[in-house]
C-alpha positions as CSV (number, residue, x, y, z in Angstrom):
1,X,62.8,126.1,147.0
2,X,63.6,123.9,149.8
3,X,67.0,121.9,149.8
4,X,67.9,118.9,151.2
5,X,71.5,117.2,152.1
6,X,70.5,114.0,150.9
7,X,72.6,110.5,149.9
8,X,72.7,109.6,146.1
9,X,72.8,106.3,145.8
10,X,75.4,104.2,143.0
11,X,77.4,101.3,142.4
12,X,75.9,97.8,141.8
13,X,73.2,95.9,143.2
14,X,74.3,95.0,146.6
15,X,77.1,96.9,146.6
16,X,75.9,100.7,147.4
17,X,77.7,103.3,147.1
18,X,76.4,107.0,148.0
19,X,77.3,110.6,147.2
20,X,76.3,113.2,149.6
21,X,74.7,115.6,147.5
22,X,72.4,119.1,148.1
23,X,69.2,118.5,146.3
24,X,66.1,120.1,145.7
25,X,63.4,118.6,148.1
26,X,61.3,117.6,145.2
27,X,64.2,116.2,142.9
28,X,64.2,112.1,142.8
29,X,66.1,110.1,145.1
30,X,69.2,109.7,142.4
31,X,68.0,112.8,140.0
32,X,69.2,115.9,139.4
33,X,71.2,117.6,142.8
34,X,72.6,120.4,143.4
35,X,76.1,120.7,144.4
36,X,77.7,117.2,145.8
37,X,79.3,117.6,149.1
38,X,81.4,114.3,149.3
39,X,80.9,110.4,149.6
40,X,80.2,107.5,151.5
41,X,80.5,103.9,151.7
42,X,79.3,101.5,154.0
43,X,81.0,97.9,152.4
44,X,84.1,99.0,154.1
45,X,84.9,98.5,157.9
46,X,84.5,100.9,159.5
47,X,82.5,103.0,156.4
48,X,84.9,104.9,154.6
49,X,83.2,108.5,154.4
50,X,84.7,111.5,152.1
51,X,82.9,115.1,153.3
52,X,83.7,118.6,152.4
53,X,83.2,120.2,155.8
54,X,83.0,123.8,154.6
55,X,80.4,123.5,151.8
56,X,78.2,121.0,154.3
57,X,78.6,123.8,156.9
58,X,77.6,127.1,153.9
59,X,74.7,124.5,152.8
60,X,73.3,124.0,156.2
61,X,74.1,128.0,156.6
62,X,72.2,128.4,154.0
63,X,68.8,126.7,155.2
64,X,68.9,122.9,153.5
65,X,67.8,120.0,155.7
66,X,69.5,117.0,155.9
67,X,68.0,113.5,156.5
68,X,68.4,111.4,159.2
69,X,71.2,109.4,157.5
70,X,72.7,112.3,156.0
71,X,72.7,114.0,159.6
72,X,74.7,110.9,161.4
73,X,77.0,111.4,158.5
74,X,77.5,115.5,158.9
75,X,77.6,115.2,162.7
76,X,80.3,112.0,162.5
77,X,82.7,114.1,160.5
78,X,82.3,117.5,162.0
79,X,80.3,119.7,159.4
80,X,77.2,120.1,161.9
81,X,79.5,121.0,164.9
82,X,81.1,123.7,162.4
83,X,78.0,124.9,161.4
84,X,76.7,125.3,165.8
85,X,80.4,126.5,165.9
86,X,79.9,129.4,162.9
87,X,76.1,130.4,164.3
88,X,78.5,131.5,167.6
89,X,81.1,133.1,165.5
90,X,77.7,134.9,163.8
91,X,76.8,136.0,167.7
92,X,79.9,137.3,168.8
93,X,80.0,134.7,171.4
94,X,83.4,133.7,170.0
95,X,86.2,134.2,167.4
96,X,86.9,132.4,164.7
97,X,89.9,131.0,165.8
98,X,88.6,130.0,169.2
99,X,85.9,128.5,167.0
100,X,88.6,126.8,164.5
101,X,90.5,125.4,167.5
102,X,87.7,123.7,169.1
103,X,86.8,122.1,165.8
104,X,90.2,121.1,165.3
105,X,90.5,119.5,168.9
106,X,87.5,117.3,168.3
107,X,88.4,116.5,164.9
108,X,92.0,114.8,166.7
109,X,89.5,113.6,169.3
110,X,87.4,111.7,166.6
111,X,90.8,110.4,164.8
112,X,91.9,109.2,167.4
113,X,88.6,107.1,168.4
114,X,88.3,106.2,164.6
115,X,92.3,104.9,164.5
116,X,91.7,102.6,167.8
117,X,88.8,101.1,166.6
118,X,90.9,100.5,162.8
119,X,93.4,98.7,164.9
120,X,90.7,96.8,167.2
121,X,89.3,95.5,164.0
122,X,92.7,94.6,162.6
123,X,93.6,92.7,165.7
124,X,90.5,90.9,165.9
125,X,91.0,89.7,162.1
126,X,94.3,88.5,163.1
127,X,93.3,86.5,166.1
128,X,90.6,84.8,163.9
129,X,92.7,83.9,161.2
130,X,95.6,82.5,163.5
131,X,92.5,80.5,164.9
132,X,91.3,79.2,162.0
133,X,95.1,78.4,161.0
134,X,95.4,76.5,164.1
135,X,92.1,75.0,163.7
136,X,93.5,73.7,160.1
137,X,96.4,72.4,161.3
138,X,94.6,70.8,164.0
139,X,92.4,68.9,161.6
140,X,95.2,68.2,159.5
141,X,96.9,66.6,161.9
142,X,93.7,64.2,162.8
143,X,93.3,63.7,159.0
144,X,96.7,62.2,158.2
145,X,96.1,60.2,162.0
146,X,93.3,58.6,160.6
147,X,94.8,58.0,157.4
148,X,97.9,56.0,158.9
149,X,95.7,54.0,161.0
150,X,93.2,53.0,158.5
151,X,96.3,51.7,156.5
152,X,97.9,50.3,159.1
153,X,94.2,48.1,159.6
154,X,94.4,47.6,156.1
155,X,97.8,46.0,156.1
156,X,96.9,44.3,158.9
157,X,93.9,42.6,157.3
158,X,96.1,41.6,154.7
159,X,98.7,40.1,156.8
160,X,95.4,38.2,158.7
161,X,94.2,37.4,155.2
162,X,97.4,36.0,153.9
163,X,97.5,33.4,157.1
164,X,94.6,32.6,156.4
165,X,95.3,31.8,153.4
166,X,98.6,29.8,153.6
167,X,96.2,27.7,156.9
168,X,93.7,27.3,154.4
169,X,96.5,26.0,151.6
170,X,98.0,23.3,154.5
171,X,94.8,22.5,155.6
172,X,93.2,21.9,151.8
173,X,95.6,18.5,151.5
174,X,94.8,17.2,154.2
175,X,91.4,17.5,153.9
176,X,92.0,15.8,150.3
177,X,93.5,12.9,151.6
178,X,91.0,12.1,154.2
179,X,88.7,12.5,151.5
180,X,90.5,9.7,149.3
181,X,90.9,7.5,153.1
182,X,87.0,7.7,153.5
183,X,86.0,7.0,150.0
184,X,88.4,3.2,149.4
């Protein structure tokens, strides 16, 4: 029986969520598996990714391929580099606790990259929104501009109306009278 280290994939349409899982090669895509070795999820930034490093590492001991995906996700967290790490232990080439602080060293290594880019990402979301706040106010502030000119137009159409107005009362008598002079 071959085996795999496959993804599982759950949760929603749209929203996928995978479990790691060892699966027989001819099993279906989300059937029956094996033994499941952790979790990933990509709606998160960056992809929040849950692996047991020592049953990935007795798995690929053990003979099961993974897939592409599956093997971007075992290298990222370590479980292939324990596994090259082991096959030495296997040789003699080293001991197990040169091989343990090697792993460990990377592992602070990735952390470490992993961390900077969290705070990178965090600090580009706050520039953006203190952008877009001063963007708002920005617009605000042309908004409520435009809104005390238009009624300072409209008052002063009124006060233009209202001359008008009292001309057009001072000038309606007159007229009247040089209507009543023309007519006898």
């Amino acid at each position: 029986m071959s085996v795999k280290i496959r993804l599982q994939r759950h949760g929603k349409k749209g929203k996928p969520f995978y479990w790691v899982v060892a699966a027989d090669a001819r099993a279906k895509r989300d059937g029956k598996f094996l033994e499941k070795i952790g979790t990933y999820n990509p709606n998160t930034n960056p992809a929040t990714i849950d692996l047991d490093i020592e049953k990935a590492a007795q798995w690929l001991h053990n003979g099961a391929q993974p897939t592409d995906t599956a093997k971007a996700i075992l290298s990222y967290k370590g479980a292939l580099l324990k596994h090259h790490l082991n096959g030495g232990v296997r040789k003699g080439a080293l001991t197990q606790e040169q091989a343990d602080t090697k792993l460990a060293a990377w592992l602070d290594e990735k952390t470490g990259k992993v961390d900077v880019k969290k705070s990178g990402l965090s600090k580009v979301d706050a520039d953006a929104r203190a952008k877009a706040l001063k963007a708002e106010k920005v617009a605000n502030e042309k908004r409520i501009a435009s809104q005390v000119e238009a009624a300072n137009a409209a008052q002063a159409t009124e006060e233009v109306t209202e001359e008008v107005a009292e001309a057009a009362t001072e000038e309606a008598p007159a007229v009247e009278e040089n209507n009543e002079e023309t007519q006898a």
